[in-house]
Biopython code that builds the backbone (N, CA, C, O; Angstrom):
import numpy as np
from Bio.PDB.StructureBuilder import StructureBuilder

atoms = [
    (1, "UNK", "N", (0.845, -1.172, 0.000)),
    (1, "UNK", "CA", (0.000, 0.000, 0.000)),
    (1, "UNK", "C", (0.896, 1.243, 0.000)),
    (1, "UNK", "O", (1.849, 1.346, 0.773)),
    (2, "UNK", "N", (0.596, 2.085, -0.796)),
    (2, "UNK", "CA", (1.382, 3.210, -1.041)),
    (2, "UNK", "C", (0.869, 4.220, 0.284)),
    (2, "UNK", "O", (-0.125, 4.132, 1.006)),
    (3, "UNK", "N", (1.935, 5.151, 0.263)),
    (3, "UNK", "CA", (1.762, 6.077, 1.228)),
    (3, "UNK", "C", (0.842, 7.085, 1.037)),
    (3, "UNK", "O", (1.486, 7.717, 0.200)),
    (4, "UNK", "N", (-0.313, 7.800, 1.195)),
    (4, "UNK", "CA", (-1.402, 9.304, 1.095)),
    (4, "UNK", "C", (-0.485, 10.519, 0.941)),
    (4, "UNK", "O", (0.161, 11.102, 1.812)),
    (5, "UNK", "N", (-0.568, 10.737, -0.212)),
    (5, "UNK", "CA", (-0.043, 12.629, -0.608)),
    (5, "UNK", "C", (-0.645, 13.522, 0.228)),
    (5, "UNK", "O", (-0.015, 14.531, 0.542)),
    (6, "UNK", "N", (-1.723, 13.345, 0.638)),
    (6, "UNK", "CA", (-2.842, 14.317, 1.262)),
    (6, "UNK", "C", (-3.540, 14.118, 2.307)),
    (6, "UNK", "O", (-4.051, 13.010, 2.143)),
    (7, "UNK", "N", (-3.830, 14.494, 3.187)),
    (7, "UNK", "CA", (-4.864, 13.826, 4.290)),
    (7, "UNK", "C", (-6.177, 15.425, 4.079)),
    (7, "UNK", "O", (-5.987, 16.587, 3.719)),
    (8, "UNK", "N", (-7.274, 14.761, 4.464)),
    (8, "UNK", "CA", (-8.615, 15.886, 4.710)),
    (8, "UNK", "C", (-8.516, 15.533, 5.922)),
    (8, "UNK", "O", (-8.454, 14.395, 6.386)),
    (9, "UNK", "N", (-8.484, 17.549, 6.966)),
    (9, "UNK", "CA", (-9.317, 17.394, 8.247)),
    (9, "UNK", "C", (-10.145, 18.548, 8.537)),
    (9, "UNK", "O", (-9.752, 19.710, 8.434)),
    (10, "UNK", "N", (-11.255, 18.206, 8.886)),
    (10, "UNK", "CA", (-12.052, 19.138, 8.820)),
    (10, "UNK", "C", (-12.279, 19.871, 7.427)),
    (10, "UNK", "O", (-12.051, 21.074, 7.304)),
    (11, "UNK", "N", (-12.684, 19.178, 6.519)),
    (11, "UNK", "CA", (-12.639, 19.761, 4.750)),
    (11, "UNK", "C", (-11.717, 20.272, 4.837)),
    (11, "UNK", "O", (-11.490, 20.412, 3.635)),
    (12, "UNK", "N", (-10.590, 20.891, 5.505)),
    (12, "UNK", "CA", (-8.983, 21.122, 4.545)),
    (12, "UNK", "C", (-8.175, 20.181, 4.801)),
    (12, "UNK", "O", (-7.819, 19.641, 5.849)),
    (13, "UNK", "N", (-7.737, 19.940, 2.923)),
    (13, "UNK", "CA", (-6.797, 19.101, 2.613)),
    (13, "UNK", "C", (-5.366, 19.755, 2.502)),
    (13, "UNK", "O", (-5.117, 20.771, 1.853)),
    (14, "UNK", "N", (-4.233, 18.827, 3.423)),
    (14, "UNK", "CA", (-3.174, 19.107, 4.008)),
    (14, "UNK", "C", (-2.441, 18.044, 2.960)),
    (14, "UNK", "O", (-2.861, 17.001, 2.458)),
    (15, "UNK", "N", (-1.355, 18.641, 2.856)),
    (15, "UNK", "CA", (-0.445, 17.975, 1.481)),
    (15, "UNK", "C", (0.929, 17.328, 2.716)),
    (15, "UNK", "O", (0.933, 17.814, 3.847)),
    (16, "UNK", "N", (1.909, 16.332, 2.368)),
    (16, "UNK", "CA", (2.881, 15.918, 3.209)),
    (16, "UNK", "C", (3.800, 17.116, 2.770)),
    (16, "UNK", "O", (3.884, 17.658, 1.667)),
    (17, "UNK", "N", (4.813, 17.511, 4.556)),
    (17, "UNK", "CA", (5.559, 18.234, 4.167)),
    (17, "UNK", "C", (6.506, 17.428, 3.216)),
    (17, "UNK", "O", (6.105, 17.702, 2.085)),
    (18, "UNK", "N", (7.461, 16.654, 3.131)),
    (18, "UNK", "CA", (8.347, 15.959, 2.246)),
    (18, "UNK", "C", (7.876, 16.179, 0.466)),
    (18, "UNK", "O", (8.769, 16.372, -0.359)),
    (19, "UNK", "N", (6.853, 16.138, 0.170)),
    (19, "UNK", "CA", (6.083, 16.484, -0.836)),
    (19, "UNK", "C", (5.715, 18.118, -1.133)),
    (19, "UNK", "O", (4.698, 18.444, -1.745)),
    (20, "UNK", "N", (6.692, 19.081, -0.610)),
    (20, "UNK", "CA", (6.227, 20.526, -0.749)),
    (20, "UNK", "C", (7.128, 21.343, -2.127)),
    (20, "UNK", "O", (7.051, 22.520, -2.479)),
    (21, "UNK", "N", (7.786, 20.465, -2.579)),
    (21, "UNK", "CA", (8.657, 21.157, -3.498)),
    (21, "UNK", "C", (7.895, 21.299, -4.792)),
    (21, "UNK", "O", (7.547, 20.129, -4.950)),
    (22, "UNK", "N", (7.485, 21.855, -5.655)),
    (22, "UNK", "CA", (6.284, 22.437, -6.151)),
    (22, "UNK", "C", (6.804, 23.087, -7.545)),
    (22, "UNK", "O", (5.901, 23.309, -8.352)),
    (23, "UNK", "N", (8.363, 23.489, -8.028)),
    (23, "UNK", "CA", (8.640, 23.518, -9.430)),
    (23, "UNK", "C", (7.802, 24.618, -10.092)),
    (23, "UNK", "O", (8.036, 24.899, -11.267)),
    (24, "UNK", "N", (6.636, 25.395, -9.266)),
    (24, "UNK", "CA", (6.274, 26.365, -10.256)),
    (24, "UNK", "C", (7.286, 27.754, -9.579)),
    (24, "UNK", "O", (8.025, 27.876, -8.602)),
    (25, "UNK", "N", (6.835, 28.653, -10.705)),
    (25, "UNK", "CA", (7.558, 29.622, -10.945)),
    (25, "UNK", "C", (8.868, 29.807, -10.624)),
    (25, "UNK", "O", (9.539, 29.116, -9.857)),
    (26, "UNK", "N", (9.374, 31.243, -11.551)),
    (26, "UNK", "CA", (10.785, 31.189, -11.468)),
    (26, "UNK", "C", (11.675, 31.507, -10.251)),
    (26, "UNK", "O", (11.263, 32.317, -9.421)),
    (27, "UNK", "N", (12.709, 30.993, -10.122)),
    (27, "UNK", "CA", (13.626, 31.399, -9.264)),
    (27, "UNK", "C", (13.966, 32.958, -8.640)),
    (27, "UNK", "O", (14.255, 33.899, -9.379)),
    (28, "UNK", "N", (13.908, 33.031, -7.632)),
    (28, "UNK", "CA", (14.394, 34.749, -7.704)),
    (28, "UNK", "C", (14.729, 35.178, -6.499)),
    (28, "UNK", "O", (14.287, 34.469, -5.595)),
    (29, "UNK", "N", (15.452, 36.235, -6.120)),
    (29, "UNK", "CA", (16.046, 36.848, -5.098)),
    (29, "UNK", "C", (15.848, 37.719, -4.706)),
    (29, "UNK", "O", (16.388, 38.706, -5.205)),
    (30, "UNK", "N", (14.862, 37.887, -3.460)),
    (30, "UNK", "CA", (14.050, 38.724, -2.933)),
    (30, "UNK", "C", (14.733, 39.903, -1.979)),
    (30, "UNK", "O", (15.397, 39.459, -1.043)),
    (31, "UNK", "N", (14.648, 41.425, -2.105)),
    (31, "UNK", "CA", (15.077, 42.017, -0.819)),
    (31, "UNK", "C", (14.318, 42.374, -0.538)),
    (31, "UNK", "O", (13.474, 42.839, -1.305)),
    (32, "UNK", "N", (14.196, 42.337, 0.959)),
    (32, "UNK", "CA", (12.886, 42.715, 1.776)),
    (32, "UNK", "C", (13.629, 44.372, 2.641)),
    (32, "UNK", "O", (14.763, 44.836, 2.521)),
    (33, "UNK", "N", (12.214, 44.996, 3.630)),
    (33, "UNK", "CA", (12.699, 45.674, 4.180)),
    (33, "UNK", "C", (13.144, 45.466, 5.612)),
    (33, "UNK", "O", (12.755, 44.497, 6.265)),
    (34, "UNK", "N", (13.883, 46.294, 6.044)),
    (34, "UNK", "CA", (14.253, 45.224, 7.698)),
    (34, "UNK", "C", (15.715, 44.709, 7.532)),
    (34, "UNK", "O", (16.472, 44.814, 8.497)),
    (35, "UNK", "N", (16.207, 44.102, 6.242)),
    (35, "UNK", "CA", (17.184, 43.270, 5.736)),
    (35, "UNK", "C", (16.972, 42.112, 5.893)),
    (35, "UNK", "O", (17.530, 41.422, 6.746)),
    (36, "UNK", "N", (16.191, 41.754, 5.149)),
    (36, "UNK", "CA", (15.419, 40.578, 5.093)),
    (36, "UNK", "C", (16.080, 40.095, 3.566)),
    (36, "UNK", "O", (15.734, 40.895, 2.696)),
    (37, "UNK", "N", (16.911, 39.024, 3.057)),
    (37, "UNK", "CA", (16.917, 38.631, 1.737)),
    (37, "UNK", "C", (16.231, 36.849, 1.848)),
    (37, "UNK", "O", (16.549, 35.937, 2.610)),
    (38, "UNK", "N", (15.414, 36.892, 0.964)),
    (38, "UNK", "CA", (15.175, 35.608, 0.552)),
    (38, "UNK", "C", (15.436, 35.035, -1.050)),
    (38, "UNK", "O", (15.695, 35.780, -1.996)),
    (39, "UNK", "N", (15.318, 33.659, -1.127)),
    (39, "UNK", "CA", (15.618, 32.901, -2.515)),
    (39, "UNK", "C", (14.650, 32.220, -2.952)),
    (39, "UNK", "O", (15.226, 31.175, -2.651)),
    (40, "UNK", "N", (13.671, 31.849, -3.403)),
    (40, "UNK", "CA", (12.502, 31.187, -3.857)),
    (40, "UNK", "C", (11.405, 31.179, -4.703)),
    (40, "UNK", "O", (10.786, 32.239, -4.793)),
    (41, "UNK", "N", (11.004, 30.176, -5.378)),
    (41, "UNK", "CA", (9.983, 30.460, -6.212)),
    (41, "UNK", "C", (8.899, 31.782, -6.165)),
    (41, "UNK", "O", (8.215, 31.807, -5.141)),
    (42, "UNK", "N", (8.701, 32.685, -6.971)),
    (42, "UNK", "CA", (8.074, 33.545, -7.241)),
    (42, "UNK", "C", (6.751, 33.329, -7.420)),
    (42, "UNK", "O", (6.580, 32.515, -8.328)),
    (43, "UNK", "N", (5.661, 33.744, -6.899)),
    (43, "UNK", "CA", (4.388, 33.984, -7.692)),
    (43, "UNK", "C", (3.871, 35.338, -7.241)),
    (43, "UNK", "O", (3.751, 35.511, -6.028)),
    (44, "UNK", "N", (3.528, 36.385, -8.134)),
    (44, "UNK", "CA", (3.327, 37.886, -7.712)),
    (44, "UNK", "C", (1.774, 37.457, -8.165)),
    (44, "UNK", "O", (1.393, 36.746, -9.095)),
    (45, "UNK", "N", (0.844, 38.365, -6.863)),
    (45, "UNK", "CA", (-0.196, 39.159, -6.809)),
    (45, "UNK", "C", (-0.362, 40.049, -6.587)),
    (45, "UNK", "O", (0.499, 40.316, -5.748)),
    (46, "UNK", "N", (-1.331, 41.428, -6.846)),
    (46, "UNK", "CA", (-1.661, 42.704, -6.411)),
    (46, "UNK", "C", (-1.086, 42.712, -5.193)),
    (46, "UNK", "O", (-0.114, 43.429, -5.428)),
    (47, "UNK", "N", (-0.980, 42.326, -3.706)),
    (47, "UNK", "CA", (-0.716, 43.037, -3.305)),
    (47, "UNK", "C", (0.811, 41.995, -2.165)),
    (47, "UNK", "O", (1.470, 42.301, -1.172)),
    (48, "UNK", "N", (0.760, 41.084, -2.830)),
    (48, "UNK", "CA", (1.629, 40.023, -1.965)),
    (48, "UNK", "C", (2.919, 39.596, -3.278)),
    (48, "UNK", "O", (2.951, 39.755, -4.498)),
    (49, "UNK", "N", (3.862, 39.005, -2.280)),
    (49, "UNK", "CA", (4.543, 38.129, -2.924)),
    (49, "UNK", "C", (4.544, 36.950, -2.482)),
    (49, "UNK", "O", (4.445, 36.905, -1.255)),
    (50, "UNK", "N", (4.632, 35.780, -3.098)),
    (50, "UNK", "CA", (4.291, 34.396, -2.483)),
    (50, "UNK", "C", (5.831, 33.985, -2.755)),
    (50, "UNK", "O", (6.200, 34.167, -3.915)),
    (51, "UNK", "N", (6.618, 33.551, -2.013)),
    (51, "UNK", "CA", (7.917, 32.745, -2.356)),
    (51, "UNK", "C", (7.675, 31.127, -1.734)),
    (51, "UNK", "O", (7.720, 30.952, -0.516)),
    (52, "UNK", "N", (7.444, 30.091, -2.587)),
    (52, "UNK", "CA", (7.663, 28.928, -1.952)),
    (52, "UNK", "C", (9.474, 28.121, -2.427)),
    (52, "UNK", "O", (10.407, 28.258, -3.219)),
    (53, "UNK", "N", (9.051, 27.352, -1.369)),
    (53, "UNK", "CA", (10.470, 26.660, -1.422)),
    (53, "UNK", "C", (11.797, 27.849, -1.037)),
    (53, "UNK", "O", (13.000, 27.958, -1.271)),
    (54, "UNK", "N", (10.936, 28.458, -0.454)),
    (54, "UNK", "CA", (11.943, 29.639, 0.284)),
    (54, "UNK", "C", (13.463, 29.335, 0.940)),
    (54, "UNK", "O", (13.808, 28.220, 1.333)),
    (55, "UNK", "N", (14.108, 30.257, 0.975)),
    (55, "UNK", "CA", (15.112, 30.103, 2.224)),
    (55, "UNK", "C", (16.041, 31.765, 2.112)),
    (55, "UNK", "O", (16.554, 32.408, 1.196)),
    (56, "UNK", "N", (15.860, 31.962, 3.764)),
    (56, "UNK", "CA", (16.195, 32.628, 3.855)),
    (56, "UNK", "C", (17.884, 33.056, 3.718)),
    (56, "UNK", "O", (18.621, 32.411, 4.463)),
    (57, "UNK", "N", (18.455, 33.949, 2.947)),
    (57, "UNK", "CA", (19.940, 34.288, 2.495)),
    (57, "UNK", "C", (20.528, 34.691, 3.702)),
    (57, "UNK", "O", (20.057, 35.802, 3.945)),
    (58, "UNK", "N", (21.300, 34.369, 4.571)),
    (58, "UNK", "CA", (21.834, 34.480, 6.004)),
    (58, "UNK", "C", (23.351, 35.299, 5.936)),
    (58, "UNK", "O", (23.450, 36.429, 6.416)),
    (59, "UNK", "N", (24.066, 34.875, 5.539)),
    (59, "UNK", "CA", (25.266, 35.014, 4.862)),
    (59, "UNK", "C", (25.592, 34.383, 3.381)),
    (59, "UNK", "O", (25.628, 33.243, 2.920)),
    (60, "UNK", "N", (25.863, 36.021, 2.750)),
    (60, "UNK", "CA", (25.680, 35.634, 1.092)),
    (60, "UNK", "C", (26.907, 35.006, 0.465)),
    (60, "UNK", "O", (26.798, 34.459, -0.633)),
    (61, "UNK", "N", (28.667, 35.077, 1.422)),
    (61, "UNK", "CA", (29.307, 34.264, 1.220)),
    (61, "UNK", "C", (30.090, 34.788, -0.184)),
    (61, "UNK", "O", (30.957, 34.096, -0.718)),
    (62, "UNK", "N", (29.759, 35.821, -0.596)),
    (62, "UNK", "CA", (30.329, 36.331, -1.939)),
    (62, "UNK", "C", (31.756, 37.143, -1.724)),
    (62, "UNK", "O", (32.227, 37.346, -0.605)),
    (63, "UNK", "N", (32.511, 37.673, -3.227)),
    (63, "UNK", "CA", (33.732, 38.652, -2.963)),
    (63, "UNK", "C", (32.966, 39.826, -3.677)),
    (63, "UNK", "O", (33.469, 40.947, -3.750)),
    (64, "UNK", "N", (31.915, 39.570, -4.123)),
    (64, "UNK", "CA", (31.196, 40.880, -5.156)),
    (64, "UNK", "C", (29.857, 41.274, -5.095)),
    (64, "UNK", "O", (29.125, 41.840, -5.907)),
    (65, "UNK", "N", (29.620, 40.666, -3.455)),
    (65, "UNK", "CA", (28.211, 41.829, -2.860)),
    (65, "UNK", "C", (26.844, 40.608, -3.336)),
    (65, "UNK", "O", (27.432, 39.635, -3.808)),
    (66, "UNK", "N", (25.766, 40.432, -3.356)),
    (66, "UNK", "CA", (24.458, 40.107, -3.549)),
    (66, "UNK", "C", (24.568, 39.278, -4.826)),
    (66, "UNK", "O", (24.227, 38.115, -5.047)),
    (67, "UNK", "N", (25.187, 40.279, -5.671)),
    (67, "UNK", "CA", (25.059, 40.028, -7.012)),
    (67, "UNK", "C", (26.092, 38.723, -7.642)),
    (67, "UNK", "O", (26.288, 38.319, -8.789)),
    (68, "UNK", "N", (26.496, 38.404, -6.627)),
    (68, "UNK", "CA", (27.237, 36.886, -6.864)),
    (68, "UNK", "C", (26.305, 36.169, -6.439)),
    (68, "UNK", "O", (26.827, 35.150, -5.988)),
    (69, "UNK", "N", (25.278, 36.130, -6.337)),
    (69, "UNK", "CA", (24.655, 35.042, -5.854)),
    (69, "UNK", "C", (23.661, 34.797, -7.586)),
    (69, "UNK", "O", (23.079, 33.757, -7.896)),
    (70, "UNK", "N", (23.719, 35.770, -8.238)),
    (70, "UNK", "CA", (22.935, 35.300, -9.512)),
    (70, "UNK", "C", (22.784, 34.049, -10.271)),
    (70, "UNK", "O", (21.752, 33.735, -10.865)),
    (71, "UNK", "N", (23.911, 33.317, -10.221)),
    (71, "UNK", "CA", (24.937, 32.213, -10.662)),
    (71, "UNK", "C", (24.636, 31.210, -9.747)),
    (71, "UNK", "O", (24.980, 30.048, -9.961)),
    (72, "UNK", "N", (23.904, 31.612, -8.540)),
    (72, "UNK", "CA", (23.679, 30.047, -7.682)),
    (72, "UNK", "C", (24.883, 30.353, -6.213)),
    (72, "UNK", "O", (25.778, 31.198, -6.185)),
    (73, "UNK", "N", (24.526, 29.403, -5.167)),
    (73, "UNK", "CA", (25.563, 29.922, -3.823)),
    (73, "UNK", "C", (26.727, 29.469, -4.197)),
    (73, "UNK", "O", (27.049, 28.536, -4.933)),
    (74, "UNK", "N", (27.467, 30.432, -3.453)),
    (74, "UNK", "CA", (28.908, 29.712, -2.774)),
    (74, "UNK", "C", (28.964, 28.704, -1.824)),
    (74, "UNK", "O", (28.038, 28.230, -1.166)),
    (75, "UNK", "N", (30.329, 28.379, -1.816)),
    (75, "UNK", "CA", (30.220, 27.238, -0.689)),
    (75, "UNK", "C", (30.686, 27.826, 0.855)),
    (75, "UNK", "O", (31.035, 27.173, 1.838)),
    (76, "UNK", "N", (30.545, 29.461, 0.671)),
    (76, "UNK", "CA", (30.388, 30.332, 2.327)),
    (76, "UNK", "C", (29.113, 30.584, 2.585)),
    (76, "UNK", "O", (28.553, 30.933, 3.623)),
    (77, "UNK", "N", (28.493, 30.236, 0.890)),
    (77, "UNK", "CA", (26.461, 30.610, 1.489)),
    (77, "UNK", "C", (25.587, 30.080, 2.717)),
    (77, "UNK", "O", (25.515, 28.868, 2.919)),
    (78, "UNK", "N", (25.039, 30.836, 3.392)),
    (78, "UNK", "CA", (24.463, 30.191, 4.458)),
    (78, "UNK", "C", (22.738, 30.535, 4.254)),
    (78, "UNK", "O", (22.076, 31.545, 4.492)),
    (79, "UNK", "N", (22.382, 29.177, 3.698)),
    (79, "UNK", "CA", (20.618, 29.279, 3.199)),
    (79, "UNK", "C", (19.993, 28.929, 4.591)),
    (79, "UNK", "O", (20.527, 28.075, 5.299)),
    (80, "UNK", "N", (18.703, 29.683, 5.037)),
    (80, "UNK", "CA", (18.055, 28.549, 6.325)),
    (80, "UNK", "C", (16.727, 28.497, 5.408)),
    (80, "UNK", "O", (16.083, 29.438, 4.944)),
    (81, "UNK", "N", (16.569, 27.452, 5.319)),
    (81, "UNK", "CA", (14.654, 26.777, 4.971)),
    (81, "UNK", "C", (13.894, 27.766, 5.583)),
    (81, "UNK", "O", (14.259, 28.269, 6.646)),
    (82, "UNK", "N", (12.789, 28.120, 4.968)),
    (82, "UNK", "CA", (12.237, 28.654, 5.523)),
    (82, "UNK", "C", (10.869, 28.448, 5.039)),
    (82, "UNK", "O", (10.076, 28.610, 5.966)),
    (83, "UNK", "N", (10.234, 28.120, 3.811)),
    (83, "UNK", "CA", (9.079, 27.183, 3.499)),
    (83, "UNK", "C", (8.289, 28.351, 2.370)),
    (83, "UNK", "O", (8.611, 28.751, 1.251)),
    (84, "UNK", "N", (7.591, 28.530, 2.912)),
    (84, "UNK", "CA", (6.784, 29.628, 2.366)),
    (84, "UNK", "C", (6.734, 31.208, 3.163)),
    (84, "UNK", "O", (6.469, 31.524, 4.323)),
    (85, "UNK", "N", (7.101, 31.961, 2.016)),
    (85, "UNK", "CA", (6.772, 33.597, 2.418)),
    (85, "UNK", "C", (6.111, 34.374, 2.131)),
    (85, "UNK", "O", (6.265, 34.734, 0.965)),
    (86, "UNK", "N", (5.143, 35.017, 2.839)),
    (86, "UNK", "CA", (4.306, 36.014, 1.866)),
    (86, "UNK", "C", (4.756, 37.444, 2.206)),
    (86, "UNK", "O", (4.624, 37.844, 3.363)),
    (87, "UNK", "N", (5.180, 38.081, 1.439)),
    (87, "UNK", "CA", (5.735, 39.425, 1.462)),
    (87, "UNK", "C", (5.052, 40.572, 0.859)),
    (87, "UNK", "O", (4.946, 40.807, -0.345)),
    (88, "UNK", "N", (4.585, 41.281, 1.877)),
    (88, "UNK", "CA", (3.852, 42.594, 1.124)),
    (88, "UNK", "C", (4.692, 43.483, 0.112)),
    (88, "UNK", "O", (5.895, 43.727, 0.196)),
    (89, "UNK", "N", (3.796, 43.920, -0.871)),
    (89, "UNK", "CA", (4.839, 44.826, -1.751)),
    (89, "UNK", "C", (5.345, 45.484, -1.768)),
    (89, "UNK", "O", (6.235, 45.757, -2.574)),
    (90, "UNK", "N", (4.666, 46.517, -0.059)),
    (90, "UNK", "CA", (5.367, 47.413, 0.300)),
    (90, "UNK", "C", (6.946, 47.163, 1.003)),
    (90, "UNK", "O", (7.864, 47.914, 1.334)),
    (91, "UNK", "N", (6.803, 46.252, 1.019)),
    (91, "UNK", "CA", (8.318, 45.771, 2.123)),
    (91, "UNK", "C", (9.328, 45.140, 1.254)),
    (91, "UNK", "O", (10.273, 44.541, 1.768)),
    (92, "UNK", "N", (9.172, 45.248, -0.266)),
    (92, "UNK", "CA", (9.895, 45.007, -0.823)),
    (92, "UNK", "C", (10.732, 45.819, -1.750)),
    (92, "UNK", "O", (10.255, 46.722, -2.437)),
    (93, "UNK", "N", (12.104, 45.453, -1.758)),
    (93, "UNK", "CA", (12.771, 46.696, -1.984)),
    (93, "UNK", "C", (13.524, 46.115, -3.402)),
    (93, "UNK", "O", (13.899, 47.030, -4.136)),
    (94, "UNK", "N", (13.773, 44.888, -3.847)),
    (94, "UNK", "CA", (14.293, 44.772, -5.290)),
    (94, "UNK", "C", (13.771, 43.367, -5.319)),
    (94, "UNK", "O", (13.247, 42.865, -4.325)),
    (95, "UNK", "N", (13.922, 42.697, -6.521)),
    (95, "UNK", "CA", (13.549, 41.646, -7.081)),
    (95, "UNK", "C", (14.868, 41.362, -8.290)),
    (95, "UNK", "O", (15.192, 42.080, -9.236)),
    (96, "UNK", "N", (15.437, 40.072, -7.847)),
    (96, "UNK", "CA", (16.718, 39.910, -8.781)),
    (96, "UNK", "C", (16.398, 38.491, -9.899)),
    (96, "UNK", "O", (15.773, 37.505, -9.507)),
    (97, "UNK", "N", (16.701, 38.562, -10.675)),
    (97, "UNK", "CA", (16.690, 37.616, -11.571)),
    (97, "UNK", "C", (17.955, 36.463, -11.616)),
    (97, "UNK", "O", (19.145, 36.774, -11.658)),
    (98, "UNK", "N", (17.476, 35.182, -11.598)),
    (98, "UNK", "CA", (19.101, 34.198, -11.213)),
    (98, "UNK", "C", (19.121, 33.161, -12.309)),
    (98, "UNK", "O", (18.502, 33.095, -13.371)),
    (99, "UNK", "N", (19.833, 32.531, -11.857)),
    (99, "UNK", "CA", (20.429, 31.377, -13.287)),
    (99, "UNK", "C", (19.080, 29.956, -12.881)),
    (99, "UNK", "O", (19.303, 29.097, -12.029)),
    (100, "UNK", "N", (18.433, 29.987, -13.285)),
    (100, "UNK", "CA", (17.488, 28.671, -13.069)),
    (100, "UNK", "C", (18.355, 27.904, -12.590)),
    (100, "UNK", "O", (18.685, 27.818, -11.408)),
    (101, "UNK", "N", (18.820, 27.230, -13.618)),
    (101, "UNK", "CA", (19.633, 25.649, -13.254)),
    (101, "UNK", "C", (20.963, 25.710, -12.082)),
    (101, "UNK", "O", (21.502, 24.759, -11.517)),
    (102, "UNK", "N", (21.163, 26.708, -11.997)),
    (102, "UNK", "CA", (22.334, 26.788, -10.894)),
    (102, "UNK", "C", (21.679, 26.856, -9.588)),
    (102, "UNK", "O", (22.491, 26.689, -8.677)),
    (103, "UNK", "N", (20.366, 27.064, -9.160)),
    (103, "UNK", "CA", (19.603, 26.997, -8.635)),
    (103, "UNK", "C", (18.699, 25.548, -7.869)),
    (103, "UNK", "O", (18.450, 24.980, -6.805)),
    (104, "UNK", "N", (18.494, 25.529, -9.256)),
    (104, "UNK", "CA", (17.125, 24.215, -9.222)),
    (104, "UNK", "C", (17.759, 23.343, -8.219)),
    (104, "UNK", "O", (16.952, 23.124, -7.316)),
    (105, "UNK", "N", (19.008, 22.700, -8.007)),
    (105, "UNK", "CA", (19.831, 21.994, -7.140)),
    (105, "UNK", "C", (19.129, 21.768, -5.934)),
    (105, "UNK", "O", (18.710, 20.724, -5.433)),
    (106, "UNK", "N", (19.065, 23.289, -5.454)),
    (106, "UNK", "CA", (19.009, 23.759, -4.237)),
    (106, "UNK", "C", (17.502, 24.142, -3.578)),
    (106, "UNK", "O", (17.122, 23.987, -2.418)),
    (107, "UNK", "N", (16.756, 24.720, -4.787)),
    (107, "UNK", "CA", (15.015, 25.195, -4.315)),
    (107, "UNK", "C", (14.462, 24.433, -5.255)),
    (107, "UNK", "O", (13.238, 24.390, -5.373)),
]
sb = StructureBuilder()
sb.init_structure("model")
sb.init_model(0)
sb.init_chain("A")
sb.init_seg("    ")
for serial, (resi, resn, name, xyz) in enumerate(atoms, 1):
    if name == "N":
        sb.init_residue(resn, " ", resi, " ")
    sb.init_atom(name, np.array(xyz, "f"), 0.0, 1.0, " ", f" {name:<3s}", serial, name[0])
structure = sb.get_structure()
């Protein structure tokens, strides 16, 4: 007998965490306000940002600032999991574009 993707409780259906990695949208590198940087799938709405498969950028581990991280981490990068983020638009201060596949590895 195979294992349940999903359980229903109380009519909401709950997905397994091990099963959360999800492949939609693109990769990207979030600055927040506060100094907040995150790494994770993108999905923009009016007034949110949704990042799944998140993790928060702790130490970026670079010799050339943020923008070494376009290319995927170093091996000084320090990622923490962090799952899902929803980030208001106001608290966001850039949106970076990264190398998919140097990525995908990792989110």
């Amino acid at each position: 007998m195979s294992e349940p993707s999903t359980i229903k409780i109380n009519e909401v259906e709950y997905a397994r965490k091990d099963s959360s990695k999800n492949n939609e949208g693109p990769i990207k590198i979030v600055v927040v306000d506060r100094g907040f940087v995150y790494v994770g799938r993108l999905q923009l709405s009016t007034n949110f940002i949704l990042l799944t498969d998140a993790r928060n950028i702790r130490v970026w581990g670079t010799t050339n600032g943020l923008g070494g991280l376009v290319s995927g981490p170093t091996a000084k990068t320090k990622l923490d999991l962090v799952g899902i983020v929803q980030i208001p638009m106001r608290a966001v201060i850039s949106i970076i574009d990264t190398d998919q596949s140097e990525w995908k590895t990792i989110i």
